[in-house]
C-alpha positions in Angstrom: 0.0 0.0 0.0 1.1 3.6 -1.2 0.0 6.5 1.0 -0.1 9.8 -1.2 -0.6 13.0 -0.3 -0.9 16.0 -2.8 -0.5 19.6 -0.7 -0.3 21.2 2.4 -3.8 22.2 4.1 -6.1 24.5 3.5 -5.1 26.2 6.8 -1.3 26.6 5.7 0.3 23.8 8.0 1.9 20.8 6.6 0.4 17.5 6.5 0.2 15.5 10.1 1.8 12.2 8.7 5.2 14.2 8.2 5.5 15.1 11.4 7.9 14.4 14.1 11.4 12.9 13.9 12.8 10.6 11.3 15.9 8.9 11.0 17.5 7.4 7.8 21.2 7.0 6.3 22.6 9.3 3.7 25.8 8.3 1.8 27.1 12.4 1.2 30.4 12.8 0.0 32.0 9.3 0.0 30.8 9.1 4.0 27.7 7.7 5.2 25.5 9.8 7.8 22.7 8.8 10.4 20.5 11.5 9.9 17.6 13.0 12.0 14.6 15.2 10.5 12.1 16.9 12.6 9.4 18.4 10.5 6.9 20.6 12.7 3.2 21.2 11.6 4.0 25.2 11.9 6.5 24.6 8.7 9.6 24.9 10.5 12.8 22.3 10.8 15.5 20.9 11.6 17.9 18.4 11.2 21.1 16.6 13.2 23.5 14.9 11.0 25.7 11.9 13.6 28.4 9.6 12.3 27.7 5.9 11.9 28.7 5.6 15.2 26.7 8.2 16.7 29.3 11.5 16.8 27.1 14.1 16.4 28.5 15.8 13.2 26.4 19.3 12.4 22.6 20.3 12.5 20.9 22.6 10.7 16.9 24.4 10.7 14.5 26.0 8.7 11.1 25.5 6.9 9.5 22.8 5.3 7.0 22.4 2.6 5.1 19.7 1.3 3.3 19.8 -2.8 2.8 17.9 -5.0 4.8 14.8 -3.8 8.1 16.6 -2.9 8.9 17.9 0.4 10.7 21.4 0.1 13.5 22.3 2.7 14.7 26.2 2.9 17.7 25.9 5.3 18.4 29.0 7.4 21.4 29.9 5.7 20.2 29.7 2.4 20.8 26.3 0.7 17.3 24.5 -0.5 16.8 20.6 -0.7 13.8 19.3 -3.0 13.2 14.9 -2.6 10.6 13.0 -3.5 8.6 11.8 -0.8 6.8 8.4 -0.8 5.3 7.0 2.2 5.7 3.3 2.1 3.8 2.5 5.1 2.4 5.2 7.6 6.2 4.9 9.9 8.6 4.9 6.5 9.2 7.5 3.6 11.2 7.0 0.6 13.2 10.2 0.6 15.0 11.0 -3.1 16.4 14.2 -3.1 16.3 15.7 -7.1 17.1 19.2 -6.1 20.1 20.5 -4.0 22.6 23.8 -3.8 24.9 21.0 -3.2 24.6 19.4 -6.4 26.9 16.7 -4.9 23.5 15.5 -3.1 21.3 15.3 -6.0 20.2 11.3 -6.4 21.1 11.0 -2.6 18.4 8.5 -1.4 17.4 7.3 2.4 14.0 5.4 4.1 13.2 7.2 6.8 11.9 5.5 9.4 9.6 7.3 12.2 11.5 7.8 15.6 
């Protein structure tokens, strides 16, 4: 089963199956990352990036988006990030990112799973 969803609501907030925390693993420049999204109904963000091993590497924040199938990320300092978002069940999304400032990222792919 494929759960789709098309837009954010009518009254502006983002849809209620995105929210909270979700983990997945990113391979970014030759080195994998554990990585934590929090998406908040109010549109805003924020991620922590860890090493496989748990070091906690960076974090970032901003706003989030949700349209037509592809979450939209504006990070605080400027850099955007676009993916496809798929829910494979209602506690895992197939995340493709097919926008990035970092073109580096483009294709990048994870399953995050609810935390």
């Amino acid at each position: 089963v494929i759960f789709a969803y098309q837009a954010k609501q009518p009254d502006g907030s983002q849809p209620e199956e995105f929210l909270g925390s979700w983990k997945g693993r990113f391979l970014l420049h030759g080195e994998q990352r554990d990585v934590v999204y929090t998406f908040e109904k109010s549109g805003k963000w924020s991620e922590v990036d860890f090493t496989p091993v748990g070091r906690r590497v960076s974090s970032s924040s901003g706003r989030w988006a949700f349209q037509n199938g592809q979450i939209t990320i504006n990070f605080n300092g400027g850099t955007s990030e676009t993916a496809n978002a798929v829910f494979k069940d209602r506690n895992t999304i197939d995340y493709l990112i097919v926008r990035h400032d970092d073109r580096t990222q483009i294709g990048a792919r994870t399953n995050f799973r609810r935390q």
